[in-house]
C-alpha positions in Angstrom: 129.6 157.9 125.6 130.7 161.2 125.5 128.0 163.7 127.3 127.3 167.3 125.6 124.9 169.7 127.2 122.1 170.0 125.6 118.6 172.2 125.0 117.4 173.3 128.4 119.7 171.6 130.1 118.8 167.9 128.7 122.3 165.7 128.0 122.8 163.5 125.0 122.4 160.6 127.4 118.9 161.2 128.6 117.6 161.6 124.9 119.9 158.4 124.2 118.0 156.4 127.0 114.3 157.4 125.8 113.6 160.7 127.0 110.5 161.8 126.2 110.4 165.8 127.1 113.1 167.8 128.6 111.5 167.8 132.3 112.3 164.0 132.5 116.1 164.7 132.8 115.4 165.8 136.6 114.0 162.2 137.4 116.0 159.0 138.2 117.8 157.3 134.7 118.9 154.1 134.3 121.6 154.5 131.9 122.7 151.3 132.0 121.3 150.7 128.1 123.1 153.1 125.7 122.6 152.7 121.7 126.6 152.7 122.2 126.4 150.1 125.1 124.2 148.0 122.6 126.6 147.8 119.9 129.7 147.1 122.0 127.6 143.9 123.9 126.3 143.0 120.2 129.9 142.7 119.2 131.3 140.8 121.8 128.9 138.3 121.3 129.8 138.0 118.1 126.7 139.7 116.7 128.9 142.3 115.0 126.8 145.4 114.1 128.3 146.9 111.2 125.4 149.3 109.9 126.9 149.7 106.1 127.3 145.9 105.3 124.6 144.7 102.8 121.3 144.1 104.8 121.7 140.7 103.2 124.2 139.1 104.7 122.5 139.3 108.3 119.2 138.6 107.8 117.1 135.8 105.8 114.3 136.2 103.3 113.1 139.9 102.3 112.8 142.9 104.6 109.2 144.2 105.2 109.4 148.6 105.7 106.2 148.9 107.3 105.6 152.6 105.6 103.1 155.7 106.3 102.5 159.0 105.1 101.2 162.3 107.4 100.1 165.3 104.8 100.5 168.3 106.8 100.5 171.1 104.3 99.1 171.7 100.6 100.3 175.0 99.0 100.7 177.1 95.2 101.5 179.7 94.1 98.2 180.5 92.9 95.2 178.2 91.5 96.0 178.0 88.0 99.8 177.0 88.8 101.0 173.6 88.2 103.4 173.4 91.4 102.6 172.5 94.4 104.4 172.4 97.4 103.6 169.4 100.2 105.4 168.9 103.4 104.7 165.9 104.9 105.9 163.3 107.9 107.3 160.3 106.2 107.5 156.7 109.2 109.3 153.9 108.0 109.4 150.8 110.3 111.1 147.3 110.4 112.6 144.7 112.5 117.0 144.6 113.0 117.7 141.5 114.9 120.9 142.8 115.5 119.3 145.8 117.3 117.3 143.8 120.2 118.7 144.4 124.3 117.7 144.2 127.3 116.1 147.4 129.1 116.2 147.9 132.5 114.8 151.1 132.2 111.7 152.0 132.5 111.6 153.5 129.0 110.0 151.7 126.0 112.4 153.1 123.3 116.0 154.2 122.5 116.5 157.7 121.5 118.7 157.0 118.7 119.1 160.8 117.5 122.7 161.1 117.9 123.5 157.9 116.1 121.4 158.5 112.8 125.1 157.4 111.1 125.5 154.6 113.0 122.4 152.3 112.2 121.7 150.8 109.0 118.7 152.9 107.6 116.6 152.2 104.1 117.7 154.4 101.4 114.4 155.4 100.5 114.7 157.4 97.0 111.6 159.5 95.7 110.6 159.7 92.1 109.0 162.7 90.9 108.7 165.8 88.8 109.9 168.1 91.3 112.7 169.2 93.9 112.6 168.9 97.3 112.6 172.2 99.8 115.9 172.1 102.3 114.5 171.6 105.4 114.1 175.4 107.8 115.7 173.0 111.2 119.1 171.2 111.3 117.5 168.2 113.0 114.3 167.2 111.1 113.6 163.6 112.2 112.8 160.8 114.7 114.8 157.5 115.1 113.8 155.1 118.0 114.5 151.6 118.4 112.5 149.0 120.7 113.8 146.0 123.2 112.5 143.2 120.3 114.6 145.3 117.3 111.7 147.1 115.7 113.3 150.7 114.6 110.6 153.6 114.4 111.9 156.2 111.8 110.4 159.6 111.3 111.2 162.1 108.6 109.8 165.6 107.5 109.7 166.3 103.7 109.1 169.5 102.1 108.3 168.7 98.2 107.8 170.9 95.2 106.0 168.8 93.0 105.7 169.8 89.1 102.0 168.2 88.1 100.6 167.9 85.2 97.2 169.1 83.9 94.7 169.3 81.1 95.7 171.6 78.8 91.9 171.5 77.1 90.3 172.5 80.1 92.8 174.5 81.6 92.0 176.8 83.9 89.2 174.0 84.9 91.0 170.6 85.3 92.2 169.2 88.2 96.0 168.8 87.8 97.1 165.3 88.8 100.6 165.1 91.0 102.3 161.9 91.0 105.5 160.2 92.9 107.1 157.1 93.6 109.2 155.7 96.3 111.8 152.4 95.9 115.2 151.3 97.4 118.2 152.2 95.5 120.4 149.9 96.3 118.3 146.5 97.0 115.6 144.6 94.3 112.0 144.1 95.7 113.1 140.5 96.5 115.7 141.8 99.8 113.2 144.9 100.6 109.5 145.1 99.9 107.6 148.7 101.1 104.5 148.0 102.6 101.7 150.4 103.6 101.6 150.3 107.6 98.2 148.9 109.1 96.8 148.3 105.5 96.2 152.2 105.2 96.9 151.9 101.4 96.7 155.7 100.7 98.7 159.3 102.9 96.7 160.6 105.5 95.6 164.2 106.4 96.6 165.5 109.5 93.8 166.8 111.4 95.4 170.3 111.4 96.3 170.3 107.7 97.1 174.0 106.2 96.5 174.7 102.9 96.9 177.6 100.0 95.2 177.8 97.1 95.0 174.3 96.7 93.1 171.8 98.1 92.7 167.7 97.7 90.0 166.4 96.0 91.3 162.1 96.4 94.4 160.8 96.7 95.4 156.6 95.7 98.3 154.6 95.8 99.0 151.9 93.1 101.7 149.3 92.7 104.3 150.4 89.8 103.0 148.4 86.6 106.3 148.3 85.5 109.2 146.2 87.0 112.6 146.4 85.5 116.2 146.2 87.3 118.5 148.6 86.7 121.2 147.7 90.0 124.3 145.9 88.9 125.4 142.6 90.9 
């Protein structure tokens, strides 16, 4: 594994082998378990890694993505607007097999950062009325992986969603905003989304900013309508 200097002085390596904040490069590191490492030994057992196959083809029954949703920010342009922008931290979690090792470190997690194209990932696709807002940092998630094979992935949206209102009423309705998340590539029966410790609805983050806009209740409701689309 190749090792480029990094922020304040941190290498690829420590972030690879769980680093945690940028004063735990001057301790001791037990590099001896390296996302690279893991898929070399995975390999030569046989256990070939290859993160672009279909999910399928390695693992049984249907995948479980353990999902939850962080609101950190509620903003428009002004209060009788019907866009609203919402940023929010999006965690996806399930179990790869393929993924598990053995740490000797004395780090819970892998640092998986630098790989982000080398481990197979859900290809979470939003539906909505809206766009979404390029992200202000180059690097604007989380990707961890755990000794049993559990992977830990963090993301931060920026949406501009395009809600819709009562035109009756209007300037007094509440304007309802609406989206959807599914897999592109696999039916419900190889990847099912879950909501992560039965939260069943996003959460507010205890320092959430808002702008002209404010939420009065938020739900989350399984799609009445099931159709395929994917061809075989």
């Amino acid at each position: 594994m190749r090792r480029r200097q990094g922020l304040l002085g941190v290498t690829d390596a420590d972030f690879c082998c769980g680093l945690r904040s940028p004063g735990d490069s001057t301790r001791p590191v037990n590099r001896s378990a390296t996302l690279t490492d893991l898929t070399q030994n995975n390999n030569q057992n046989n256990n070939h890694y290859t993160p672009h196959q279909h999910l399928r083809t390695h693992l049984r029954g249907t995948l479980t993505v353990n999902v939850s949703v962080l609101l950190l920010s509620l903003a428009s342009p002004d209060e009788s607007s019907l866009k609203y922008e919402v940023e929010f931290l999006l965690q996806q979690q399930w179990y790869d097999p393929r993924l598990r090792y053995s740490n000797r470190s004395r780090y819970e997690f892998l640092n998986a950062i630098h790989h982000h194209n080398d481990i197979w990932l859900p290809d979470t696709y939003f539906i909505m009325h809206g766009d979404f807002k390029d992200p202000l940092i180059p690097v604007h998630f989380a990707l961890r992986i755990y000794r049993n094979g559990t992977v830990n992935y963090l993301m931060r949206r920026h949406l501009i969603l395009s809600c819709q209102g009562r035109l009756n009423i209007f300037p007094f309705d509440d304007p309802q905003c609406s989206f959807a998340i599914e897999s592109i590539s696999y039916e419900q029966t190889a990847i099912t989304y879950v909501w992560k410790n039965d939260e069943a609805t996003l959460r507010k983050s205890p320092s959430l900013t808002t702008l002209n806009a404010y939420l009065i209740r938020n739900q989350t409701i399984t799609c009445p309508i099931k159709a395929s689309w994917r061809g075989k």
